[in-house]
ROSE-4610 file (N, C-alpha, C; in Angstrom, 1 decimal, always signed):
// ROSE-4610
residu = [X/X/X/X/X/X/X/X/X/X/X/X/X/X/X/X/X/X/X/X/X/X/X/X/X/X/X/X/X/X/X/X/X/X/X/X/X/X/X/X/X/X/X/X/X/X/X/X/X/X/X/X/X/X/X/X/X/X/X/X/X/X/X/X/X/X/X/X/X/X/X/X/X/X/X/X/X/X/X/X/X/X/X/X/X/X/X/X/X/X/X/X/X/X/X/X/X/X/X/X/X/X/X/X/X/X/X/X/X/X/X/X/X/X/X/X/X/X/X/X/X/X/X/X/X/X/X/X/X/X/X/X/X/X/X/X/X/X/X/X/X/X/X/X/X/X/X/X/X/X/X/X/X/X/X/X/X/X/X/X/X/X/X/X/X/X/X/X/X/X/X/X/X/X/X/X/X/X/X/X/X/X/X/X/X/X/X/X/X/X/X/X/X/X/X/X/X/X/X/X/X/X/X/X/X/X/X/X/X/X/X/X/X/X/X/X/X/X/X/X/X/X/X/X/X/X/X/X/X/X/X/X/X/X/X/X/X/X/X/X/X/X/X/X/X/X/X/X/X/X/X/X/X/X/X/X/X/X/X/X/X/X/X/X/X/X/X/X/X/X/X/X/X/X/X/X/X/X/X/X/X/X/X/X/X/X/X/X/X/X/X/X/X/X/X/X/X/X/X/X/X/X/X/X/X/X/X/X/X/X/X/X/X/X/X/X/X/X/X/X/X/X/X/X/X/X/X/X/X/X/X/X/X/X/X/X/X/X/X/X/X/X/X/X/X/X/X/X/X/X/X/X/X/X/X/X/X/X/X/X/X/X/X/X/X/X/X/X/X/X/X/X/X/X/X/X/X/X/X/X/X/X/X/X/X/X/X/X/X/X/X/X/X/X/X/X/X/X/X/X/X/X/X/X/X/X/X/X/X/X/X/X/X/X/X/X/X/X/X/X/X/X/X/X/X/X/X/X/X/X/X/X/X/X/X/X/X/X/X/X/X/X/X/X/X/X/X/X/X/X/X/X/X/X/X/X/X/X/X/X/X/X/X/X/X/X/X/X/X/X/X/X/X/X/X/X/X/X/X/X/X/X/X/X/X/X/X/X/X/X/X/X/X/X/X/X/X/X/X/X/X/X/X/X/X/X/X/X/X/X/X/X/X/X/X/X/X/X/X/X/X/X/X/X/X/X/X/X/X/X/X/X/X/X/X/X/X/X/X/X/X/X/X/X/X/X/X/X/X/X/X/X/X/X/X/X/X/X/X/X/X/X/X/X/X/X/X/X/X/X/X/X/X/X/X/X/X/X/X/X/X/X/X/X/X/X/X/X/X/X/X/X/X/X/X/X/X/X/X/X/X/X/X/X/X/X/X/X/X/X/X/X/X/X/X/X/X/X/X/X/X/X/X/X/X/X/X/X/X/X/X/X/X/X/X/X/X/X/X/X/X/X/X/X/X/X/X/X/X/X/X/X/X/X/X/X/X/X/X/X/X/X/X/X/X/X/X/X/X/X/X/X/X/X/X/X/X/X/X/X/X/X/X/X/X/X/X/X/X/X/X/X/X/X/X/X/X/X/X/X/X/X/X/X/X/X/X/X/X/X/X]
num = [1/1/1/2/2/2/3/3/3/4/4/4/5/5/5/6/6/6/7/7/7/8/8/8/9/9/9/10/10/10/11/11/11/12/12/12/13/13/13/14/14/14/15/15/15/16/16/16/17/17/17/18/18/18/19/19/19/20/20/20/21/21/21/22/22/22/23/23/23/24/24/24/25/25/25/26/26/26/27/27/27/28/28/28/29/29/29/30/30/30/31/31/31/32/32/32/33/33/33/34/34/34/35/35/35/36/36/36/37/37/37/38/38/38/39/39/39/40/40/40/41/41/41/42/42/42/43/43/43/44/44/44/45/45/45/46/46/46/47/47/47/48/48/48/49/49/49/50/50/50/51/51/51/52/52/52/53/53/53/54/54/54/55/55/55/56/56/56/57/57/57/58/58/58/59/59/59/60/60/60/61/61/61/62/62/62/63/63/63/64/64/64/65/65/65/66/66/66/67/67/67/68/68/68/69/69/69/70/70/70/71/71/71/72/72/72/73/73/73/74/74/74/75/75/75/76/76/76/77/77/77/78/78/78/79/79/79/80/80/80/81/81/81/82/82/82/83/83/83/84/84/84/85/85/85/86/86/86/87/87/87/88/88/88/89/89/89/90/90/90/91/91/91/92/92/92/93/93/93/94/94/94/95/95/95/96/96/96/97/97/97/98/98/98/99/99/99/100/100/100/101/101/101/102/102/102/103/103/103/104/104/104/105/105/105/106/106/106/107/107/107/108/108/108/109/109/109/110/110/110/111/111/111/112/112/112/113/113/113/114/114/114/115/115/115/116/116/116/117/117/117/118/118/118/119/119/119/120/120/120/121/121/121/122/122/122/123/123/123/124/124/124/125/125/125/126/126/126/127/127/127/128/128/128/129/129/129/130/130/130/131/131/131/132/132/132/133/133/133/134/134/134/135/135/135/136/136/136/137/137/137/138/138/138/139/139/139/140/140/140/141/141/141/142/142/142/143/143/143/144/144/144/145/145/145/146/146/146/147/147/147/148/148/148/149/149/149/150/150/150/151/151/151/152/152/152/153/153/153/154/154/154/155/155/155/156/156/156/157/157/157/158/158/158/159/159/159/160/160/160/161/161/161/162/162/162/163/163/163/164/164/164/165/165/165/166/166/166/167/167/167/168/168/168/169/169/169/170/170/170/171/171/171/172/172/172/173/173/173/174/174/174/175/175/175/176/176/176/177/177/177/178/178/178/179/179/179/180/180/180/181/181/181/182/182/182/183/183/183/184/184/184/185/185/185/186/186/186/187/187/187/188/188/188/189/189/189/190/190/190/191/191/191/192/192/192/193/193/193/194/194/194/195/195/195/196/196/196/197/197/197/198/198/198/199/199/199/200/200/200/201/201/201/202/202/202/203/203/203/204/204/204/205/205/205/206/206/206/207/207/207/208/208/208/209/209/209/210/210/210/211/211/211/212/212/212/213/213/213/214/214/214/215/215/215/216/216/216/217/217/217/218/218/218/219/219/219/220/220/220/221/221/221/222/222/222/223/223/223/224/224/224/225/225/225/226/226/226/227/227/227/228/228/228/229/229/229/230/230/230/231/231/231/232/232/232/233/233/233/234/234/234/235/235/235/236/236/236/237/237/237]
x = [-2.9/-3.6/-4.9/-5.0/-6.6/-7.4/-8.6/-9.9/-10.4/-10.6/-11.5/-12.8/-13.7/-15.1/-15.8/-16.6/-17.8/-18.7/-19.5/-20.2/-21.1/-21.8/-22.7/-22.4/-21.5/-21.0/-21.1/-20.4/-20.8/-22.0/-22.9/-24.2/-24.7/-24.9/-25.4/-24.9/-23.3/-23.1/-23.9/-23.9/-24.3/-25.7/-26.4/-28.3/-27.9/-27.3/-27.6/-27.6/-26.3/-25.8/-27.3/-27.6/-28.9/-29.8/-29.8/-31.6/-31.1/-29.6/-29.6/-30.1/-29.5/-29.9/-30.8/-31.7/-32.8/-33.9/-33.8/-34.2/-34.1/-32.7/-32.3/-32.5/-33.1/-33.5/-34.8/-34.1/-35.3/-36.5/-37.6/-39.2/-39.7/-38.4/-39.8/-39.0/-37.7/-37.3/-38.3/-38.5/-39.3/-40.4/-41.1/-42.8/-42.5/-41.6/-41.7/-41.4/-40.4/-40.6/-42.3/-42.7/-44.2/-45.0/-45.0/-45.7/-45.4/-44.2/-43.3/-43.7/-43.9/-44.3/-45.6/-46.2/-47.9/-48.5/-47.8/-48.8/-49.9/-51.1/-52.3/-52.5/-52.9/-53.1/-54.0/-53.8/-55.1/-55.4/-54.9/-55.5/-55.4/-54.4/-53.5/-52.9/-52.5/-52.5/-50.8/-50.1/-48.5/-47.9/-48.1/-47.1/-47.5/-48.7/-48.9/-48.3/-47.3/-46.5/-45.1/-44.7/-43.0/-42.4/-43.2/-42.6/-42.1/-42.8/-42.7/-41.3/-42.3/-41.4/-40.9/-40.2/-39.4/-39.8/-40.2/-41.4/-41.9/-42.7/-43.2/-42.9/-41.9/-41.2/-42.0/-42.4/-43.4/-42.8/-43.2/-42.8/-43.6/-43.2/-43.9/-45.1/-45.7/-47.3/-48.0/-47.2/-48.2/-47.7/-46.9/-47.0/-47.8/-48.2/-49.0/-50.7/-50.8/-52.3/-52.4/-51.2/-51.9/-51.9/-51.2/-50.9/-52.7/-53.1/-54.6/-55.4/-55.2/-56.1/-55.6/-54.8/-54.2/-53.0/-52.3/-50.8/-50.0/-51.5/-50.8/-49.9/-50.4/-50.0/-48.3/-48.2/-46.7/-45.7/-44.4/-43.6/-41.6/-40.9/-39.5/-39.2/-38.9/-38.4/-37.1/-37.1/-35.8/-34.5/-33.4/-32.1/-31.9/-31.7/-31.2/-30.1/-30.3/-28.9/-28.0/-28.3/-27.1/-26.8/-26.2/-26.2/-24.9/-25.5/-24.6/-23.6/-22.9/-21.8/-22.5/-23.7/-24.6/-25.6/-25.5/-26.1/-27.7/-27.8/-29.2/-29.1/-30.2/-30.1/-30.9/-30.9/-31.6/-31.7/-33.4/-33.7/-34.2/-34.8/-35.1/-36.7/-37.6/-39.4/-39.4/-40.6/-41.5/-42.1/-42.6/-42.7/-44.3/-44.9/-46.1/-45.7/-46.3/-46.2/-47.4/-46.2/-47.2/-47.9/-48.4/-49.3/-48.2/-48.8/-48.5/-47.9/-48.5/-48.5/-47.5/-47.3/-46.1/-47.0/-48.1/-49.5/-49.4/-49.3/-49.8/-51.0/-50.5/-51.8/-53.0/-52.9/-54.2/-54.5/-54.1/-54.4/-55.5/-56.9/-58.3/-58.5/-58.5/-59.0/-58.9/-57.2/-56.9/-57.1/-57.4/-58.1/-57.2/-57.3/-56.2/-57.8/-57.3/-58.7/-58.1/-57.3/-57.3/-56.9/-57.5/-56.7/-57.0/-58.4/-58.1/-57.5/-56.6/-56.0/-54.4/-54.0/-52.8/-51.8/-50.4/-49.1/-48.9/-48.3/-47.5/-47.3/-46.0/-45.2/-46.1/-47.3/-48.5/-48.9/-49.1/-49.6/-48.9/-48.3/-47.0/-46.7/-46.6/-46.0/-46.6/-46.1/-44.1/-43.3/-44.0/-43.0/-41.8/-40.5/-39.5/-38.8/-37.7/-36.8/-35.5/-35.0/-33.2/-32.5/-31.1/-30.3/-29.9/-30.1/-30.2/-29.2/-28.6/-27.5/-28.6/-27.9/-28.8/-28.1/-28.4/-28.1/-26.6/-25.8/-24.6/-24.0/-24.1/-23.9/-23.9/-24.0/-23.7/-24.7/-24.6/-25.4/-25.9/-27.4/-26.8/-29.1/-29.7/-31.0/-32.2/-33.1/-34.0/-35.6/-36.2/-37.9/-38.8/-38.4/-39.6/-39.3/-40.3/-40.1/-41.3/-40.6/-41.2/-41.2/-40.5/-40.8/-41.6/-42.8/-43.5/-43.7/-43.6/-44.1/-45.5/-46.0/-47.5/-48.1/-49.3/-49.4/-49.9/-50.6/-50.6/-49.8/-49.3/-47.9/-48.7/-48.0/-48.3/-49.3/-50.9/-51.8/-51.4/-52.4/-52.3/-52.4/-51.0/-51.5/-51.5/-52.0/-52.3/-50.4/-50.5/-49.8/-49.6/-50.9/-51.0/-51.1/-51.2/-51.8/-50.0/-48.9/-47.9/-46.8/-47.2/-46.9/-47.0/-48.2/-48.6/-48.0/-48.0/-47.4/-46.1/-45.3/-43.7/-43.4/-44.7/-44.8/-44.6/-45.6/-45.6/-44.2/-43.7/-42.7/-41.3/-41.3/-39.9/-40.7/-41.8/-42.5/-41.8/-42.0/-41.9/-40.1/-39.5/-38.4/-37.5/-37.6/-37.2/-37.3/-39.1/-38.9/-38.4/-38.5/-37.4/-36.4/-35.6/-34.4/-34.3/-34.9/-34.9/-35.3/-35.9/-36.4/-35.0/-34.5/-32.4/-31.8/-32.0/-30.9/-31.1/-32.8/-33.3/-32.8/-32.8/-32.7/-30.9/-30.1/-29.0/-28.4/-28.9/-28.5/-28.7/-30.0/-30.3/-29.4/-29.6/-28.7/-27.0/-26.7/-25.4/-25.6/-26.5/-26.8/-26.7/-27.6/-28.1/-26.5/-25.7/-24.7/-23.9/-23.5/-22.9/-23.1/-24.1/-24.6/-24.5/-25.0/-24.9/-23.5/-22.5/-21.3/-21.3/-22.6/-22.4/-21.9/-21.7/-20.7/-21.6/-21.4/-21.4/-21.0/-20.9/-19.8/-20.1/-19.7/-20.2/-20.1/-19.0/-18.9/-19.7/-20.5/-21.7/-23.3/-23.1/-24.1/-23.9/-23.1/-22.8/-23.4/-23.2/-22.7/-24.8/-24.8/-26.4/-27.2/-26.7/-27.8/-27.6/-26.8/-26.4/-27.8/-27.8/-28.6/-29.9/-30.0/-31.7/-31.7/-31.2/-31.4/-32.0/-31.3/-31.6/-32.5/-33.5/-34.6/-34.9/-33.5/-33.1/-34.3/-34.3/-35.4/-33.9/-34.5/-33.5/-34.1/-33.5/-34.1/-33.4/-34.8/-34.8/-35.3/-34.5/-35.3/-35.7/-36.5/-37.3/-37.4/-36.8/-37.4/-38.3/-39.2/-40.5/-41.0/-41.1/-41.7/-40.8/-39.4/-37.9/-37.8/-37.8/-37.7/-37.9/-36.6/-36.3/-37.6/-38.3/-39.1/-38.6/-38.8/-37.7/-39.0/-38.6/-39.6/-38.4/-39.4/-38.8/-39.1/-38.1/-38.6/-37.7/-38.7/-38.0/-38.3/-37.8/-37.8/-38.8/-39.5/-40.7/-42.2/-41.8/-42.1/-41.6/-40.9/-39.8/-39.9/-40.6/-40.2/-40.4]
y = [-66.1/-67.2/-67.6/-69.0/-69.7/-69.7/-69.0/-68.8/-70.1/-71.4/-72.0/-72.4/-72.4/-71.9/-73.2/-73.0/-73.8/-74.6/-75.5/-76.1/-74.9/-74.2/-73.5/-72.5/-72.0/-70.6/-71.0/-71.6/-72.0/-71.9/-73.1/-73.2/-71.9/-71.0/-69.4/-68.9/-69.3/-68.5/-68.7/-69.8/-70.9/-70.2/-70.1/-69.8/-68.4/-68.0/-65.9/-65.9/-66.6/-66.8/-67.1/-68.0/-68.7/-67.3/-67.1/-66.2/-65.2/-64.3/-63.3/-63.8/-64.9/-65.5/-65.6/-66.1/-66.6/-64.9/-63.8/-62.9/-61.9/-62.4/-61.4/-62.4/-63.6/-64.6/-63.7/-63.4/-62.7/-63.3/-62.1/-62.9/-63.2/-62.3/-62.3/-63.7/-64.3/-66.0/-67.0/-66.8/-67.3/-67.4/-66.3/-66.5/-67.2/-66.9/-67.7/-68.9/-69.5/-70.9/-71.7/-70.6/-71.5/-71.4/-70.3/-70.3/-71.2/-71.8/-72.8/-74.0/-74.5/-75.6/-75.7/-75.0/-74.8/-76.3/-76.7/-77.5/-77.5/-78.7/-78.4/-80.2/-79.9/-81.2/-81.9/-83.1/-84.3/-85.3/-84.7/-85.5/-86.7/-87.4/-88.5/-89.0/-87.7/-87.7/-88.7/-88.3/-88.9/-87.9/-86.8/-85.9/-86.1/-86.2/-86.2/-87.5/-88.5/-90.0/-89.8/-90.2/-90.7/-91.0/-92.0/-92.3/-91.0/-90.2/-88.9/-87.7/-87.8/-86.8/-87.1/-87.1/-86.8/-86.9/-85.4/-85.4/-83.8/-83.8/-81.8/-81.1/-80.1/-79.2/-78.5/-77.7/-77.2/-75.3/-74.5/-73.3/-72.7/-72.0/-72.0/-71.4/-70.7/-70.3/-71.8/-72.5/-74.1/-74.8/-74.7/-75.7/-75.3/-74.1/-73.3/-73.7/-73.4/-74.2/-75.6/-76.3/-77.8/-78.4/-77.8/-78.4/-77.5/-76.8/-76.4/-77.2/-78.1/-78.9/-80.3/-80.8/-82.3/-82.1/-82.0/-81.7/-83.1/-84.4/-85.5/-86.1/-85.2/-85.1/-84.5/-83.9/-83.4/-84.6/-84.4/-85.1/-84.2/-84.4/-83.7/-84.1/-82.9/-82.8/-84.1/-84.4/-85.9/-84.7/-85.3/-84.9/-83.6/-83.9/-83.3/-83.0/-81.3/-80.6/-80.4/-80.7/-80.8/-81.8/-82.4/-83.4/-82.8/-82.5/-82.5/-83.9/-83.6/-84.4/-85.8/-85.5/-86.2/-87.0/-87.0/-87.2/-86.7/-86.0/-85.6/-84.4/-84.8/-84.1/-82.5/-81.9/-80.5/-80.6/-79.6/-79.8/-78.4/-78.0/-76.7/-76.4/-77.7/-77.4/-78.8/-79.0/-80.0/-80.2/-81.7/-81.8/-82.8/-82.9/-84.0/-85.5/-86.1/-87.6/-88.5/-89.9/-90.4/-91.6/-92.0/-93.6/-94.3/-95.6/-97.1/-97.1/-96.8/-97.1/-95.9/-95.0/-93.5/-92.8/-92.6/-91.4/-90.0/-89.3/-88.0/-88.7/-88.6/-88.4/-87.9/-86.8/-86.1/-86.4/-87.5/-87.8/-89.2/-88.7/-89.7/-89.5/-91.6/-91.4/-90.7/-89.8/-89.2/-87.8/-87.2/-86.1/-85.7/-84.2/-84.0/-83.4/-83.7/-83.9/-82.0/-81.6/-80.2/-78.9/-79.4/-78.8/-77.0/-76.9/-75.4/-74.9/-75.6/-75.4/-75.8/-76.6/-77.3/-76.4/-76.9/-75.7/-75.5/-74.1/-73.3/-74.3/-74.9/-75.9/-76.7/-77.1/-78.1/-77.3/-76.2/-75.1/-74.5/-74.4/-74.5/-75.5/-76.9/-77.7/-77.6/-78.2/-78.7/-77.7/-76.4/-75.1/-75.0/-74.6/-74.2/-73.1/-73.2/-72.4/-72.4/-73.6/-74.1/-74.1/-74.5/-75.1/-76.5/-77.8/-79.2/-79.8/-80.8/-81.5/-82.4/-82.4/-83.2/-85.0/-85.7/-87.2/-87.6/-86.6/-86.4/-85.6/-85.4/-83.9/-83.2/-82.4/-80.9/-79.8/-78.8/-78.4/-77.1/-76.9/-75.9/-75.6/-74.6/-74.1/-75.3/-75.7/-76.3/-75.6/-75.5/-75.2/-75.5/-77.3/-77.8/-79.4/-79.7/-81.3/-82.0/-83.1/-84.1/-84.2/-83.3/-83.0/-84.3/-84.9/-85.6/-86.7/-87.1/-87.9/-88.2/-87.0/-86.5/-85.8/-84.9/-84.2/-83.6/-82.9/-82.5/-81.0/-80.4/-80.0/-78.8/-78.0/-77.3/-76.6/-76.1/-75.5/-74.2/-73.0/-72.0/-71.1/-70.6/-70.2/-68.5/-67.4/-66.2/-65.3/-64.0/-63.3/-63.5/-62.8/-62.4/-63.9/-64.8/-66.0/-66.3/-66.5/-66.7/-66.2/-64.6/-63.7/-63.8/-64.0/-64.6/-66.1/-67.1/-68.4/-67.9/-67.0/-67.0/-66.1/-64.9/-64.0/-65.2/-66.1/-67.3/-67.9/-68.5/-69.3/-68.4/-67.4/-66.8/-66.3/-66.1/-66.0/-67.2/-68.5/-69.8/-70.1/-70.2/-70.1/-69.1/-67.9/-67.2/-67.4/-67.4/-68.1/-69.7/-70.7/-71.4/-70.8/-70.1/-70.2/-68.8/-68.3/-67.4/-68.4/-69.5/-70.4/-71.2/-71.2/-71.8/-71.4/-69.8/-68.5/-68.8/-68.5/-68.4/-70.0/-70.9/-71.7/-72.1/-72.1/-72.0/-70.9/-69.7/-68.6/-69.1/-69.8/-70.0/-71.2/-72.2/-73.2/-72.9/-71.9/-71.4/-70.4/-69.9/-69.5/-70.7/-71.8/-72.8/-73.3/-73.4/-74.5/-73.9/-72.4/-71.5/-71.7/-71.3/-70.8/-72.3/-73.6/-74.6/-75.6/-75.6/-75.5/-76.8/-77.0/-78.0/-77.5/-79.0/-78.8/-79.6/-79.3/-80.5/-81.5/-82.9/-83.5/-84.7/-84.4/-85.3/-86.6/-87.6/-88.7/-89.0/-88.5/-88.8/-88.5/-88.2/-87.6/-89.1/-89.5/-91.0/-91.9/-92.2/-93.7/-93.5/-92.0/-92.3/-92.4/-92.1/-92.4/-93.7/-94.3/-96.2/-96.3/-96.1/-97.3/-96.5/-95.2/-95.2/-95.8/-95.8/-96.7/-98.6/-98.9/-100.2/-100.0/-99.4/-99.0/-98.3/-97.6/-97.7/-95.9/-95.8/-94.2/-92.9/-92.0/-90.6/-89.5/-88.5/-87.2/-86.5/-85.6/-84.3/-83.1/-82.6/-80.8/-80.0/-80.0/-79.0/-77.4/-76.3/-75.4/-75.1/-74.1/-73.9/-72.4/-71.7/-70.2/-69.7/-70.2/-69.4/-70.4/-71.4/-72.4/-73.9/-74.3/-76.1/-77.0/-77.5/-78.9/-80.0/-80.3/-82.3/-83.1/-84.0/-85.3/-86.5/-87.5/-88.9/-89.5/-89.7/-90.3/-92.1/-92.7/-94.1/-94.0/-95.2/-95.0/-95.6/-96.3/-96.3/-95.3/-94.1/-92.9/-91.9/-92.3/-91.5/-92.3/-93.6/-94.0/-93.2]
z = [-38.4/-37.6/-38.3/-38.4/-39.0/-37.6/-38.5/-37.5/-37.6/-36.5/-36.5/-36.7/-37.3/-37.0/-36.8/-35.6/-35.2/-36.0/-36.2/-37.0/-37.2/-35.6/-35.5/-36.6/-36.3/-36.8/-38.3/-38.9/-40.4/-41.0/-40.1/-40.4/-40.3/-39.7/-39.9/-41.0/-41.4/-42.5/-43.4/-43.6/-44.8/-45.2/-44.2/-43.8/-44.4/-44.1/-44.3/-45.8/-46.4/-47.9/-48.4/-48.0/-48.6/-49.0/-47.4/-47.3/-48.6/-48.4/-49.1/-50.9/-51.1/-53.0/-52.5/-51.9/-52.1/-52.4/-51.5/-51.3/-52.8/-53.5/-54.5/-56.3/-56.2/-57.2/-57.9/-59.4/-59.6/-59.9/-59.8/-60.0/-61.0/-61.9/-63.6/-63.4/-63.5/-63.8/-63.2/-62.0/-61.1/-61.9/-62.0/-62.6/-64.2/-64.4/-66.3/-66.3/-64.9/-64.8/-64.3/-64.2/-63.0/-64.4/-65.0/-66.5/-67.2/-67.4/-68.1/-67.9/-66.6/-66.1/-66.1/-65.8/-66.0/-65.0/-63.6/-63.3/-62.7/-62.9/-62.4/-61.3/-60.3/-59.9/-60.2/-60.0/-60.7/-60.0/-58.7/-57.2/-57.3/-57.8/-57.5/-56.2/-55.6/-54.2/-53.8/-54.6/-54.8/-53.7/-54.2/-53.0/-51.9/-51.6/-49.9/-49.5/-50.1/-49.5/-49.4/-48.6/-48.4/-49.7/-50.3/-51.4/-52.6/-52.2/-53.0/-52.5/-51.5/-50.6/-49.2/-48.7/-47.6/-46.9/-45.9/-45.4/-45.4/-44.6/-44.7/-43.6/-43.9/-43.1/-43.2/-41.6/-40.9/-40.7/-41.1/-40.3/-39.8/-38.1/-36.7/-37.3/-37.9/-38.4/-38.8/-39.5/-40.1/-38.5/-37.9/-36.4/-35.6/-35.6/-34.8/-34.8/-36.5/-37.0/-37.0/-37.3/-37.5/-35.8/-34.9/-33.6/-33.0/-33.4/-32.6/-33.5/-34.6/-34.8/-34.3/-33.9/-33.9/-33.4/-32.1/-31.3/-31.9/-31.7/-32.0/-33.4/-34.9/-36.1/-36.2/-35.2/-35.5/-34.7/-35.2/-35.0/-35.3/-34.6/-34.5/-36.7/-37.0/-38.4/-38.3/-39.8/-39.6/-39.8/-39.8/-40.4/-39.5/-37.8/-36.7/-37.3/-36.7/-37.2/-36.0/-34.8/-34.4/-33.1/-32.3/-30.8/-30.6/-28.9/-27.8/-27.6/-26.5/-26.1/-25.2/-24.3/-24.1/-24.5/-26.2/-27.1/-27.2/-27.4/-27.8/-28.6/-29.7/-30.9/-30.6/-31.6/-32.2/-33.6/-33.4/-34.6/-34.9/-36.2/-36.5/-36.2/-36.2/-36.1/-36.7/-36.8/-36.9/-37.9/-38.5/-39.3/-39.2/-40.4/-40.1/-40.4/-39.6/-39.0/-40.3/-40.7/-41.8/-41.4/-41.7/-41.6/-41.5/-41.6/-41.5/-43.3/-44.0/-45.7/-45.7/-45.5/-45.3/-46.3/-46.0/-46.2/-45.7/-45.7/-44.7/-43.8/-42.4/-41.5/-41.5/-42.7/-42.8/-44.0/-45.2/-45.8/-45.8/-46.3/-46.0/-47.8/-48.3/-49.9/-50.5/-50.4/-51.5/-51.1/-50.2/-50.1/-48.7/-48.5/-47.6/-46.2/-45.1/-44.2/-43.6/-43.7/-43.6/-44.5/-45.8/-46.8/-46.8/-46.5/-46.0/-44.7/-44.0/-42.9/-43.7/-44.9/-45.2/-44.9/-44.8/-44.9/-45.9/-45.6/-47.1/-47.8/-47.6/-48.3/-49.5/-48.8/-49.6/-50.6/-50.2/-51.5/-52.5/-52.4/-53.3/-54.1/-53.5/-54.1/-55.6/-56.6/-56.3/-56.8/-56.5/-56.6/-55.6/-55.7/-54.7/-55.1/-53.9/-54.7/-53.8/-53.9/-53.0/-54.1/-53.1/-53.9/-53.3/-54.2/-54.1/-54.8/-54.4/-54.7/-56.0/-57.5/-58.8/-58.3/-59.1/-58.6/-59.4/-59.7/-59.5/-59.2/-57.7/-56.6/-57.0/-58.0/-58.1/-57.3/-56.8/-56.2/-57.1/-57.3/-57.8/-57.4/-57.8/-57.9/-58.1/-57.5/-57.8/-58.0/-58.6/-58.7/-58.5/-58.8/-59.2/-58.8/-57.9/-57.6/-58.1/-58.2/-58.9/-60.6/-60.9/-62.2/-63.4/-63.6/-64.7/-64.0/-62.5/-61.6/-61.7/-61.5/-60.6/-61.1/-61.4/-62.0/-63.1/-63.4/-65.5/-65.4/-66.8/-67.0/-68.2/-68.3/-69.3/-69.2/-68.2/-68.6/-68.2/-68.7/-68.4/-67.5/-67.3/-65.5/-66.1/-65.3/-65.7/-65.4/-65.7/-65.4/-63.6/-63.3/-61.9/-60.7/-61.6/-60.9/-60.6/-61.6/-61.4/-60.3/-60.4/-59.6/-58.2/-58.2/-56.8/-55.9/-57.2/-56.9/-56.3/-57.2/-57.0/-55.6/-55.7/-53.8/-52.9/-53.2/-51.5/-51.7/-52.9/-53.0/-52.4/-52.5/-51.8/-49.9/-50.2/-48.6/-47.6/-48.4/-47.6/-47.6/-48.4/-48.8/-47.6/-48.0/-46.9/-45.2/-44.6/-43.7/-43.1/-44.3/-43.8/-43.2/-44.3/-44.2/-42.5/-42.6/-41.5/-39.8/-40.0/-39.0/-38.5/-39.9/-39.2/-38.8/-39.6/-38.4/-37.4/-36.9/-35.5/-34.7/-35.1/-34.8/-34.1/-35.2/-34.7/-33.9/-33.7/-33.2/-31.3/-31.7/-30.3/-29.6/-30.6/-30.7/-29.7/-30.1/-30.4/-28.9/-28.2/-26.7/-25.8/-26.3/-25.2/-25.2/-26.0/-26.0/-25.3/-25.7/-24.7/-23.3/-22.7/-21.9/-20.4/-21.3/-20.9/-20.8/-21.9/-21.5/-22.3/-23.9/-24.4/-25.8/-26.8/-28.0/-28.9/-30.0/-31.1/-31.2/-31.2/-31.4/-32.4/-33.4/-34.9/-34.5/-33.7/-33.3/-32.8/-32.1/-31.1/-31.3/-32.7/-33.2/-34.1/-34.8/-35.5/-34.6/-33.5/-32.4/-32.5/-32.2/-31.4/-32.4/-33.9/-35.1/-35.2/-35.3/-35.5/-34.5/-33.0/-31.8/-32.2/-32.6/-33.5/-34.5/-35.5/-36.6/-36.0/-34.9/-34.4/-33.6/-33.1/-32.2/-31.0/-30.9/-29.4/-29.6/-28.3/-28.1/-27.9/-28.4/-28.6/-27.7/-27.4/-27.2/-28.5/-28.5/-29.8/-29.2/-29.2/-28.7/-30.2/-30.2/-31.4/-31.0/-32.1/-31.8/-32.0/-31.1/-30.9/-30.9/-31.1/-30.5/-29.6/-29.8/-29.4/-28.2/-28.1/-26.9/-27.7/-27.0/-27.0/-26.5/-27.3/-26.6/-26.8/-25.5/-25.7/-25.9/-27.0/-27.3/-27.3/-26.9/-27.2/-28.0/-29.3/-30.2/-30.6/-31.3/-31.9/-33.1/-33.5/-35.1/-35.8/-35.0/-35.8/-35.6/-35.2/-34.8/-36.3/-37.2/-38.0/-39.2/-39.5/-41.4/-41.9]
């Protein structure tokens, strides 16, 4: 007999596979790529824009800090991973909210207005360590974003300076990926428990009437609990 499996249930698989490469990617490669690349920023201030990036995925320690400075700077992360039958989405955490120009909010003339408060993710950049579909699908390790965008290239980073870069880079990495387990696991209670489903059709119909302006619910996880926000899309460029 073929076992069915759940979107949920996949998605967990998918997350464990991750955490475990992600957990067993070794360091000396790690550190001799960050040596390799040697970047240094030159406060151009490109990453902190849409145009760059995405947006900045938040994990509950950086939601924690930037929400006791500014509740109003966060906003539901994009690319909801899952909607009920009811239509309303779920998401994994939160992410920061950009200007009018698609700035970082906390971006003032170039300068980040909480940079000793900033998230992991910012500190890091444009160090990583996924696996990303290249711009002819293949999926396969990424390290390094933006590669010759942004930036100066090549200077000397130390032994221990590297070491350190590559500690936080699987630090962040892993808690992502540990913030999806948690995430779906709960996911995968509430749906139970509630007597709701996934239903990709309705996850389509309801992205079409956001895409046209219409207002959504999004439950974000939070510190092991769903918060519902209302969002529109001009809440989201």
């Amino acid at each position: 007999m073929i076992k069915v499996t759940s979107p949920i249930e996949k998605q967990l698989e998918i997350a464990g596979i991750e955490l475990k490469d992600v957990q067993d990617y070794p360091m000396d490669q790690l550190k001799s790529i960050i040596k390799e690349v040697g970047f240094e920023c030159d406060f151009c201030a490109r990453c902190c824009t849409r145009e760059f990036n995405d947006h900045v995925f938040l994990l509950t320690d950086d939601t924690i800090r930037v929400m006791a400075i500014d509740s109003d700077s966060l906003e539901p992360a994009p690319y909801y991973e899952l909607c009920d039958q009811y239509g309303r989405f779920y998401v994994s955490g939160y992410s920061l909210k950009v200007k009018e120009d698609g700035s970082c909010i906390f971006l003032n003339e170039k300068r980040c207005a909480i940079y000793e408060q900033r998230p992991l993710i910012c500190r890091l950049y444009p160090y990583m360590l996924h696996r990303e579909a290249d711009e002819d699908g293949n999926i396969d390790w990424r390290q390094i974003a933006g590669l010759g965008q942004h930036g100066c290239y090549h200077t000397e980073i130390s032994d221990d300076e590297s070491e350190e870069i590559a500690r936080q880079i699987k630090a962040y990495e892993t808690g992502y990926l540990m913030q999806v387990k948690e995430f779906f696991k709960k996911a995968e209670e509430h749906f139970k428990k509630s007597g709701f489903k996934h239903v990709q059709s309705i996850y389509d119909r309801e992205m079409r009437k956001f895409n046209k302006g219409d207002e959504i619910t999004v439950f974000v996880l939070f510190n092991g609990d769903f918060i519902e926000h209302k969002v529109k899309k001009e809440s989201t460029r």
